[in-house]
C-alpha positions as CSV (number, residue, x, y, z in Angstrom):
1,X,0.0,0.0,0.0
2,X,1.7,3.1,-1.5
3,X,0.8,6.6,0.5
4,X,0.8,9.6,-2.0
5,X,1.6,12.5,0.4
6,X,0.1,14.8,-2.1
7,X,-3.1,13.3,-2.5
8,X,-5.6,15.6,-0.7
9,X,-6.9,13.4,1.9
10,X,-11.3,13.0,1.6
11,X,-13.8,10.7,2.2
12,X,-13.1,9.0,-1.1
13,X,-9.4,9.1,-0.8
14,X,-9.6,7.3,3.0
15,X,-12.2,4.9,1.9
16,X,-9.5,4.1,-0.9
17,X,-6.8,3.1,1.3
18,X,-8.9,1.2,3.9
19,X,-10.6,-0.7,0.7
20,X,-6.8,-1.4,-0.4
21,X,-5.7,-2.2,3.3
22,X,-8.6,-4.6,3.6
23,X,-7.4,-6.1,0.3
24,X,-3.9,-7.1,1.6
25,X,-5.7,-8.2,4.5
26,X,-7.8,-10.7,2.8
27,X,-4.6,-11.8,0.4
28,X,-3.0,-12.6,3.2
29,X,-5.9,-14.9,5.0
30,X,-6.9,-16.4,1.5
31,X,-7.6,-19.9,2.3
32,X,-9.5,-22.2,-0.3
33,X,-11.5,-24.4,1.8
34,X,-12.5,-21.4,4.2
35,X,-13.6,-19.3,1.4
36,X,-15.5,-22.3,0.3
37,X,-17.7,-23.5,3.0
38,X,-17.6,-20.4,5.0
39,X,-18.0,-17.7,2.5
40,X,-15.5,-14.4,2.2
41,X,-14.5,-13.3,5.6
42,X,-15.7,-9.7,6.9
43,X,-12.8,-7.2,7.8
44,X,-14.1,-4.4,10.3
45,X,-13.9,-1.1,8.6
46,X,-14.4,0.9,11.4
47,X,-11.2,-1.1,13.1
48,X,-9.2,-0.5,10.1
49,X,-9.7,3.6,10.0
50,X,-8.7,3.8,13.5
51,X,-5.6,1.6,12.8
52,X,-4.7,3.6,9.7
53,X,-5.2,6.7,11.5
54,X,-1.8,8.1,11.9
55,X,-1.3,7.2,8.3
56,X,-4.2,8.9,6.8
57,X,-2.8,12.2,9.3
58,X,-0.2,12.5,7.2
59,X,2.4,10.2,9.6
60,X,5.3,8.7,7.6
61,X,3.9,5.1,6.9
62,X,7.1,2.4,5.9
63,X,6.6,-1.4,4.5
64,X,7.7,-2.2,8.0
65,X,4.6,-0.9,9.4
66,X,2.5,-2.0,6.4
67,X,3.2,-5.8,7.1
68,X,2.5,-5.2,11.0
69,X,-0.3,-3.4,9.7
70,X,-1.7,-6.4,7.4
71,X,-0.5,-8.3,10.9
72,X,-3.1,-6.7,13.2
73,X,-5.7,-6.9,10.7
74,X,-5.0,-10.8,10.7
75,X,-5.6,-10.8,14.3
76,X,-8.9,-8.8,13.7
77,X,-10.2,-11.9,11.3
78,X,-9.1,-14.3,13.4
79,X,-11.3,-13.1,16.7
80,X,-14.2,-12.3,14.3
81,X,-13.9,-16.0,13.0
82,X,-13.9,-16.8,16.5
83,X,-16.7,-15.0,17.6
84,X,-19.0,-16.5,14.9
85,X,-18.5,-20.0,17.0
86,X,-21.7,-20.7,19.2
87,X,-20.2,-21.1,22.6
88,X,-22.6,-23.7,23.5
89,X,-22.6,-25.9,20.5
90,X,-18.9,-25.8,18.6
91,X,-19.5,-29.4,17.4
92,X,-21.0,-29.3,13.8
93,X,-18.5,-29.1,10.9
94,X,-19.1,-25.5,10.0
95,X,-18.2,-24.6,13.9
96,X,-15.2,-26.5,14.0
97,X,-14.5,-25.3,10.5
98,X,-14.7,-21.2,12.1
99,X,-12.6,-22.7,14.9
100,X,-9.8,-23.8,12.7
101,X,-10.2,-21.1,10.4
102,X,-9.4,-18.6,13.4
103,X,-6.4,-20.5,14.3
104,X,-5.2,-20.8,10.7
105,X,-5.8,-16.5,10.7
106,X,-3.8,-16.4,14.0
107,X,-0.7,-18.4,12.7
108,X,-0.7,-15.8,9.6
109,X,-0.1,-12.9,11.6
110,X,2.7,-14.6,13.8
111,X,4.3,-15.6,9.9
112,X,3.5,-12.0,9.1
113,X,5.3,-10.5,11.9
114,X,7.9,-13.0,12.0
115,X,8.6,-12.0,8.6
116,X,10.3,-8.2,9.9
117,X,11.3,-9.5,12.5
118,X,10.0,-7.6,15.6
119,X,10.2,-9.8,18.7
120,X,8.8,-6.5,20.8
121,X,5.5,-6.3,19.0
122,X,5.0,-10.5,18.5
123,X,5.2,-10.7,22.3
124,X,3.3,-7.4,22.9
125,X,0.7,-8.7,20.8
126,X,0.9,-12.4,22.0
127,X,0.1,-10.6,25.4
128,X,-2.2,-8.7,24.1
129,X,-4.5,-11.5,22.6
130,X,-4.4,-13.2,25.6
131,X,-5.5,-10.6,27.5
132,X,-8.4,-10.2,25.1
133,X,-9.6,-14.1,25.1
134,X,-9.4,-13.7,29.0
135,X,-11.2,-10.4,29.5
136,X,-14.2,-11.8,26.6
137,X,-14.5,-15.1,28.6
138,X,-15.0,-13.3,32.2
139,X,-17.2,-10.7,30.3
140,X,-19.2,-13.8,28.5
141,X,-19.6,-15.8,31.7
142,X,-19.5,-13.9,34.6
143,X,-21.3,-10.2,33.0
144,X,-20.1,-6.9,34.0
145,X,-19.8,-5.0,37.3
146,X,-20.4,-1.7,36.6
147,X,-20.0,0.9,34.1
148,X,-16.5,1.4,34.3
149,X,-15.9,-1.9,34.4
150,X,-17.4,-2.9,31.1
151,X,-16.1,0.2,29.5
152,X,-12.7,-0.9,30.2
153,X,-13.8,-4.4,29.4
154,X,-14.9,-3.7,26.1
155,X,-12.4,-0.9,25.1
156,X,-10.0,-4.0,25.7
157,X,-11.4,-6.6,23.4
158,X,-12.0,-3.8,20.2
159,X,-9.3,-1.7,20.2
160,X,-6.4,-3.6,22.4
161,X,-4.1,-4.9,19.0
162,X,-4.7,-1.7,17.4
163,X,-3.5,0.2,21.1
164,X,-0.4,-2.3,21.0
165,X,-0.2,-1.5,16.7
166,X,0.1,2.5,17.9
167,X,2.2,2.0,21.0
168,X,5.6,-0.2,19.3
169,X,5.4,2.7,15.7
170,X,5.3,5.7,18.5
171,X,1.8,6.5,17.7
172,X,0.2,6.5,21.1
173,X,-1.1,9.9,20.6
174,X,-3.7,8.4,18.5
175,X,-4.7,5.3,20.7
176,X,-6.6,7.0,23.4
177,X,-9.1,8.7,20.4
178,X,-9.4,4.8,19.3
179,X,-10.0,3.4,22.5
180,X,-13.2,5.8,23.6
181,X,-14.6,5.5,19.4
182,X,-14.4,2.0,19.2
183,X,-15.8,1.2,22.5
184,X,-18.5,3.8,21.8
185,X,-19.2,2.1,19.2
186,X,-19.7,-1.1,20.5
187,X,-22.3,0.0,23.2
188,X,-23.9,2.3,20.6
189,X,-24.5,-1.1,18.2
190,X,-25.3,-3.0,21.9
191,X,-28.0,-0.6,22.2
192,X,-30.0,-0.6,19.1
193,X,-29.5,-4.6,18.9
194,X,-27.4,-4.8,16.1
195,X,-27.4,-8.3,14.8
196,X,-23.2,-8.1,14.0
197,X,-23.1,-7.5,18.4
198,X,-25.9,-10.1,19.1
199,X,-24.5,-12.5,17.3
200,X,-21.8,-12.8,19.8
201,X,-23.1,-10.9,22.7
202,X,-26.7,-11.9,23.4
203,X,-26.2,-14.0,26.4
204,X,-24.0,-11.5,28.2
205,X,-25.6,-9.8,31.2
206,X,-24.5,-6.5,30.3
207,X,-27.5,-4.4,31.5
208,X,-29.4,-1.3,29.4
209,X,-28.7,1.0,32.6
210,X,-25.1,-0.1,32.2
211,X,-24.8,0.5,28.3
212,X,-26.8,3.7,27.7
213,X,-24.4,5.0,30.8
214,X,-21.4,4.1,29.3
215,X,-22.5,5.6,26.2
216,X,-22.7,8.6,28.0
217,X,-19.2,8.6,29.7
218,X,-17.6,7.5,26.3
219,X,-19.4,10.2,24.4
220,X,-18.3,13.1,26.5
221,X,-14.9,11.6,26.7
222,X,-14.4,11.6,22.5
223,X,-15.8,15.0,22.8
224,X,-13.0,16.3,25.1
225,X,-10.7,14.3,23.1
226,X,-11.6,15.6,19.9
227,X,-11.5,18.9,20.7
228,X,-8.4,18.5,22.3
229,X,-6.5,17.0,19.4
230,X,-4.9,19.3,17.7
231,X,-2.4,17.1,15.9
232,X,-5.8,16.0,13.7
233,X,-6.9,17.4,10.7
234,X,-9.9,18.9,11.1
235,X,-11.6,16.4,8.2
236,X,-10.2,13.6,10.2
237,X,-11.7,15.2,13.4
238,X,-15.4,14.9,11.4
239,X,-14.5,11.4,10.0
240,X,-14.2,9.9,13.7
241,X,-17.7,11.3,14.6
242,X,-18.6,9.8,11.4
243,X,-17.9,7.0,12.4
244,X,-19.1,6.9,16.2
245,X,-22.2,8.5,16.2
246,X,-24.4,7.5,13.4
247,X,-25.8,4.5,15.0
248,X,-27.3,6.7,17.9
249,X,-28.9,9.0,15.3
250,X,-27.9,12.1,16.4
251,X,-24.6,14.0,16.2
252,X,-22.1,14.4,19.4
């Protein structure tokens, strides 16, 4: 994925590189028998913007961090593949198949990364997914415990390998922004039932009181972070609320 520096950046330009990113992604996951009985696999839009982000802000953008890039997004498939498993029935051939087909993802991105290498992001990110299998098993079994504890919960499991992504290519700055979106998100989908959350999430105990509160911390929190970013073009600043607001119906 080539960056042209002089390309004025707009909606169509970004939605070009995140369709091209997404295109590496899949290259790199391609597997014949997946795509067969399973279908293509879907790649997260949203979670690719915010882990393009410094890119499409004008941040230098090497092959280095292109192929960790592609890495992360292999992760991405690989818990989405997971997800789609019924957690009380993994025995028939197309849940085992999702199972394998996870695993299979995983061991691309550990291939990808070893490719560089970069020992500090492989174990950052081994940590990392482990962290996140943990935190959505508690959360699955066990429900929440508050609002601040799901927030953190869920900010965890969406936007913990793109966090570790920004942290190792000294782009923190950007992770805190992702963090509050993505989670925001989350509850905002949670909220209105979306089918791509229930799926995975319709047993959990997580309670209306406890997701209409945390989209209420979360949204005043991208607010303050928004309007405190001032290493962000201002398009960029719109695109995020583009992103984390219209499933509420009304703007931030």
């Amino acid at each position: 994925m080539v960056f042209d520096w002089r390309t004025k950046m707009d909606r169509q330009t970004i939605d070009r590189y995140i369709q091209n990113y997404i295109s590496e992604v899949e290259r790199s996951i391609q597997d014949p028998i997946v795509n067969r009985d399973l279908g293509k696999i879907p790649l997260d839009e949203v979670k690719a913007f915010f882990l393009l982000l410094p890119m499409l802000n004008d941040e230098e953008w090497s092959f280095e961090l292109n192929i960790s890039a592609i890495a992360a997004g292999a992760i991405h498939a690989a818990f989405d593949m997971h997800d789609r498993v019924d957690i009380l029935d993994a025995t028939s051939k197309e849940q085992q198949l999702m199972v394998l087909s996870g695993d299979h993802f995983s061991g691309i991105h550990y291939r990808l990364l070893s490719s560089l290498p970069d020992f500090k992001l492989i174990t950052s990110m081994s940590e990392m997914i482990g962290l996140i299998n943990e935190t959505k098993t508690n959360l699955l079994m066990e429900g929440s415990s508050g609002t601040e504890t799901i927030i953190d919960s869920i900010i965890c499991i969406e936007s913990g390998c793109i966090v570790e992504f920004h942290k190792r290519f000294g782009f923190s700055t950007y992770s805190n922004i992702a963090e509050t979106a993505l989670g925001l998100i989350w509850f905002s989908k949670k909220l209105t039932n979306d089918p791509s959350i229930e799926l995975i999430w319709a047993r959990n105990r997580v309670k209306r009181i406890e997701i209409e509160n945390a989209i209420s911390v979360l949204t005043s929190r991208l607010q303050e972070q928004i309007a405190e970013a001032s290493f962000l073009t201002p398009f960029l600043k719109q695109e995020i609320l583009r992103f984390a607001t219209p499933l509420l119906g009304r703007p931030i």
